[in-house]
N, C-alpha and C positions, 0 to 999 in steps of 0.2 A: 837742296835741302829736302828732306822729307816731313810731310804733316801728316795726321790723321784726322778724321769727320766722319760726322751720322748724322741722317734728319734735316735737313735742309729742306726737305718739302716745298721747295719753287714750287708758284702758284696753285698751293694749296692752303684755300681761304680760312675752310674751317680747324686747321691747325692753331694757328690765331689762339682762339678760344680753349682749346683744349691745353695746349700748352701753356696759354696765359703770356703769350710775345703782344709785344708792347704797342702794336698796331693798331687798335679800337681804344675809344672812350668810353666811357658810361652812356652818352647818347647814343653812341653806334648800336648799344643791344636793344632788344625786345627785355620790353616789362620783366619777363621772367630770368632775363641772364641767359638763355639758352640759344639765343638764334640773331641774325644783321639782316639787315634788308640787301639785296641783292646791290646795290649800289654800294651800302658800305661795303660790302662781302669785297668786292672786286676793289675797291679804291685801297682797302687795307692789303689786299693782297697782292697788292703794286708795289705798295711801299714796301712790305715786307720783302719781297726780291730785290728793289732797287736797293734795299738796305745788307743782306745778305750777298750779292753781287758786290758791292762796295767793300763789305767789310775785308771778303774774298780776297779781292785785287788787291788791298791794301796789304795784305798778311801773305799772299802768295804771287810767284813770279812766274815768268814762263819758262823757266829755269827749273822748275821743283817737283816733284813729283807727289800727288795725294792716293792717299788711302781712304774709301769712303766706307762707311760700312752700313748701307741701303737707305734707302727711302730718300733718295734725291729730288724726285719729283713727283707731283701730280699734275701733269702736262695736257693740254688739246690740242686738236691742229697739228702736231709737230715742236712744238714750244721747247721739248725736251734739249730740241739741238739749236734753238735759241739760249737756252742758257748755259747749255756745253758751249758753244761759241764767246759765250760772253763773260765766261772765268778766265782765268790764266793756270796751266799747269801745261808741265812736260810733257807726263804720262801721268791718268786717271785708273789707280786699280780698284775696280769695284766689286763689293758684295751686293747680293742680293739682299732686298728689305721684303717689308708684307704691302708696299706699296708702290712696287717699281714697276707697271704694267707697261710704263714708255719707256723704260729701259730695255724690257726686253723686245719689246717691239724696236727700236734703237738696234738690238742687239743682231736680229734677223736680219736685217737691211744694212747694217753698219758698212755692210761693203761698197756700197752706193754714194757714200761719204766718205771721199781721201784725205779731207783734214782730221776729220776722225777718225780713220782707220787705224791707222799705227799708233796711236796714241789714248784710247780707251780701250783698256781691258778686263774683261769681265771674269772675276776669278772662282766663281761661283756663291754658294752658299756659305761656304766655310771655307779659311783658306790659312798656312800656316808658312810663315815669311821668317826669314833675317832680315834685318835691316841695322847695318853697322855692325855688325856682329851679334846684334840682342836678336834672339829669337819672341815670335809674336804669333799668338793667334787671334785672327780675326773676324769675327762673327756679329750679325744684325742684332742676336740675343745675349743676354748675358749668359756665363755660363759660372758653376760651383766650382769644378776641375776642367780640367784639361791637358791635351798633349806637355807632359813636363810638364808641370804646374809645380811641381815639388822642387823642380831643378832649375830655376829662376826665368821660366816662359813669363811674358804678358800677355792678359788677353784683352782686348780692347773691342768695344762693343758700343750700339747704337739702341733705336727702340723705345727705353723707359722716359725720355727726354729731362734725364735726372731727377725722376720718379722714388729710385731706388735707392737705400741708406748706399753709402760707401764703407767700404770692409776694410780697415786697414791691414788687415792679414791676411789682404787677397790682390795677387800683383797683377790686378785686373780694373778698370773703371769706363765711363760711359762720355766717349769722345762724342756723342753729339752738340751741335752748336748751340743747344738749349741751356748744357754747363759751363760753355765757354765762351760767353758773351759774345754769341752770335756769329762765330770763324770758324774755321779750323785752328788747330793746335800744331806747334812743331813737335818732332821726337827730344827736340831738347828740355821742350815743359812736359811732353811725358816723364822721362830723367827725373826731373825734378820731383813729381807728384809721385813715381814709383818710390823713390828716393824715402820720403815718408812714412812707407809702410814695411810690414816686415813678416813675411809670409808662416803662416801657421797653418801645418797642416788638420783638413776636417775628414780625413780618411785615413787608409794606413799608409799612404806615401808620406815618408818624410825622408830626409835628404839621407842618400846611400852613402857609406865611408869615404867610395871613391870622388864622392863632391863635396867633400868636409876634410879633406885634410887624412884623412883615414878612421875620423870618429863618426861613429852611427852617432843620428840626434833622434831624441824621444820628444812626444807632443810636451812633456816638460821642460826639454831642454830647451825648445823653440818660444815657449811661454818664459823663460827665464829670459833668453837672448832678447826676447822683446820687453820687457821691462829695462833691462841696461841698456836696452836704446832708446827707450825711452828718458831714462834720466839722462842718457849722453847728452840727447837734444834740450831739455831743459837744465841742465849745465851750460850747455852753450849758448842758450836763450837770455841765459839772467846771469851768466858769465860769473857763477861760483863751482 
């Protein structure tokens, strides 16, 4: 099977905070909310991997194959290929994040590591994939368009830690494990969430004759289409 993920930040403590993961009390902070004593900082950032590692294993096999799209870790010592050691996957295709310094350092040496060698791949900054026949782009950042955007691409992305409103006119959203209770996601609950929305073009791409059937669609026609599907679903919701 295939998943996707972003942001997993292995021991990285002050993510915690920033992202607001479930690892600190009210005792853990300082008076002001801004900062842990160096004890909590590290006690929470234990759990947070032992619990991130867990979720991991439980949702993925050594059967499957992940898509990350960056900020895997903030690692020392080496720690990075402790916790590459301690997930399960086939093959790891990874994007770069703005926090992946032990990846790339990972990535220099990777040859010095035969269980990792054949098995993490680093596909750069930007990378643009099939998988099952659905075309994907996948990027650390979100993006407005992109390769085919008009002609049923998704772009799947990491970063905001679901910061960002969700577009339902944009067959794009933010695979990190901050949206999705702590895991990676399969391509089949992608389906699903893509499923939902219903693309509307915000430039002049909108779907050419030859991907409609032979009819040009106007931002009207596409704002039309999305309304009947919207009633289609609340028909089928409340079953009138």
């Amino acid at each position: 099977m295939n998943f996707f993920t972003a942001d997993t930040h292995f021991g990285h403590a002050n993510i915690i905070r920033y992202s607001k993961r479930p690892f600190l009390t009210d005792g853990d902070l300082t008076s002001d909310g801004q900062g842990t004593s160096k004890y909590h900082s590290r006690t929470a950032a234990r759990k947070m991997d032992e619990k991130l590692i867990l979720n991991w294993n439980s949702t993925i096999t050594r059967d499957d194959d992940v898509y990350h799209c960056g900020d895997f870790a903030l690692a020392r010592g080496g720690n990075v290929l402790q916790y590459l050691r301690a997930i399960n996957f086939k093959n790891l295709y990874f994007i770069w994040g703005n926090h992946d310094l032990d990846m790339h350092a990972l990535k220099t040496n990777i040859r010095f590591y035969s269980d990792l060698l054949d098995r993490v791949h680093f596909l750069g900054d930007m990378a643009e994939i099939v998988v099952e026949g659905q075309r994907i782009v996948l990027c650390h950042y979100s993006m407005r368009v992109w390769n085919k955007s008009h002609a049923g691409s998704w772009h799947l992305y990491g970063h905001s830690h679901g910061s960002l409103p969700d577009d339902p006119h944009s067959l794009s959203f933010d695979v990190g494990v901050d949206c999705h209770d702590m895991k990676p996601i399969s391509l089949e609950k992608v389906k699903e969430i893509m499923a939902k929305k219903f693309y509307v073009p915000i430039d002049h791409h909108g779907a050419r004759p030859h991907e409609t059937g032979g009819v040009g669609l106007s931002k009207e026609d596409y704002a039309k289409n999305a309304r009947r599907q919207q009633y289609d679903q609340l028909k089928k919701e409340f079953g009138k």
